[in-house]
C-alpha positions as CSV (number, residue, x, y, z in Angstrom):
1,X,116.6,119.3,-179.5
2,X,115.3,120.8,-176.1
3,X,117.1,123.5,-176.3
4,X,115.6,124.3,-179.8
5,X,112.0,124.2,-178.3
6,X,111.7,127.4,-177.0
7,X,113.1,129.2,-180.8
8,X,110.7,126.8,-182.7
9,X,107.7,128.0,-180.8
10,X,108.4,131.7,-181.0
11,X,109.0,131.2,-184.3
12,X,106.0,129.3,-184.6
13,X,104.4,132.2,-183.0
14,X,105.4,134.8,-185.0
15,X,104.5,132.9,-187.9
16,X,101.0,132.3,-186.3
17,X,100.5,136.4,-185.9
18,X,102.1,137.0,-189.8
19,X,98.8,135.1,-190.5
20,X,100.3,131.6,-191.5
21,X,96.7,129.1,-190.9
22,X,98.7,126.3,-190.8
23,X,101.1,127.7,-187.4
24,X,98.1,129.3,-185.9
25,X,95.9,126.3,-186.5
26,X,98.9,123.9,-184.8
27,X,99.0,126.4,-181.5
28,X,95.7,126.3,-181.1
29,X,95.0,122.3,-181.7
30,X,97.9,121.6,-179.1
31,X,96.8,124.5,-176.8
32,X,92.6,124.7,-176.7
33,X,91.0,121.9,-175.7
34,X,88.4,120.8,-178.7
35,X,85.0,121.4,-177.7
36,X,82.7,119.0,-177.7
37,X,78.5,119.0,-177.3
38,X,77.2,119.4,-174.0
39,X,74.9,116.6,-172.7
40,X,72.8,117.5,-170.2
41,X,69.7,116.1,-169.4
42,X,66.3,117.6,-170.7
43,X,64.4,120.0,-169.2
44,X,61.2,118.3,-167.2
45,X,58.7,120.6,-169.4
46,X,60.7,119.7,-173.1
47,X,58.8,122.1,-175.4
48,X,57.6,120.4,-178.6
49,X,56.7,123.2,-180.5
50,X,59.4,124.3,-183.0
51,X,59.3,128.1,-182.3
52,X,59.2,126.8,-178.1
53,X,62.2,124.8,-178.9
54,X,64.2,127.9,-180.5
55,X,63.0,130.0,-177.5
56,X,64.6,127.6,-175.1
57,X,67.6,127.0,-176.7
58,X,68.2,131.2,-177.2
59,X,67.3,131.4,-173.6
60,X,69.5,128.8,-172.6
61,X,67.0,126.0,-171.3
62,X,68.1,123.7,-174.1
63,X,71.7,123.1,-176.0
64,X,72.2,123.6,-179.5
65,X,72.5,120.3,-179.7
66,X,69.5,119.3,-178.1
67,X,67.1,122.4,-180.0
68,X,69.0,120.2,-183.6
69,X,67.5,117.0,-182.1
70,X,64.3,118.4,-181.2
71,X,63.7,120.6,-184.8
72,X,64.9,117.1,-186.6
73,X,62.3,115.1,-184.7
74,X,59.8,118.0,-185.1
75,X,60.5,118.2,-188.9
76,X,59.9,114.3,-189.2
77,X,56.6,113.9,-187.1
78,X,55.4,116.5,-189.6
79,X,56.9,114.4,-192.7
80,X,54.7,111.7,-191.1
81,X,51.7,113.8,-190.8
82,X,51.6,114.5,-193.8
83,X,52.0,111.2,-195.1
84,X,49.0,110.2,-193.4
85,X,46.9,113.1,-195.1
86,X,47.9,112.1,-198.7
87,X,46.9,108.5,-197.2
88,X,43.7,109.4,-195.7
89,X,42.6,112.0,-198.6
90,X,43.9,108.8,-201.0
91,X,41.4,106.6,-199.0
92,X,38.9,109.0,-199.5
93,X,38.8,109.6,-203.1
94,X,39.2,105.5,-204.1
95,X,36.1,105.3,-201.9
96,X,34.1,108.1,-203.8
97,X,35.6,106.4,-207.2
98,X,34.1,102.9,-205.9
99,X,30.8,105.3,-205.0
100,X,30.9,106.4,-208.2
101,X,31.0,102.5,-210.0
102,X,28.3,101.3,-208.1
């Protein structure tokens, strides 16, 4: 079967460059490494602003990774912000309704 190796990967090769997926897919699995995220550490001065955190990751202060993390927890603070409007505008108009009882 050693001896075979050498013919089963030029042919798997030649397949690969024909434009079989499946052969070039199997080269490169067993040949690239998969990537995975980078994890590094935050920068001191994290930018909280969403267009900041799109800066920094295009300039290369943040990961991709990290800039995703950052937008989510940006996109939920405002979620919560604006839970607390409704609730406070809510709080307002029960108290003008009970105003308006009296």
């Amino acid at each position: 079967m050693e001896k075979e190796v050498p013919e089963i990967l030029s042919a798997l090769v030649d397949a690969a460059r024909e434009g079989d997926v499946p052969s070039a897919k199997l080269i490169l699995e067993r040949c690239l490494p998969a990537l995975k995220p980078e994890n590094r550490p935050l920068p001191p001065k994290t930018p909280a602003d969403p267009r900041e955190v799109v800066g920094a990751v295009v300039a290369g202060l943040l990961s991709l990774e990290q800039g995703r993390e950052l937008l989510g927890m940006a996109a939920q603070a405002a979620a919560v912000e604006g839970v607390e409007e409704i609730q406070a505008r809510l709080a307002r108009l029960e108290s003008l309704l009970a105003q308006q009882r009296d």
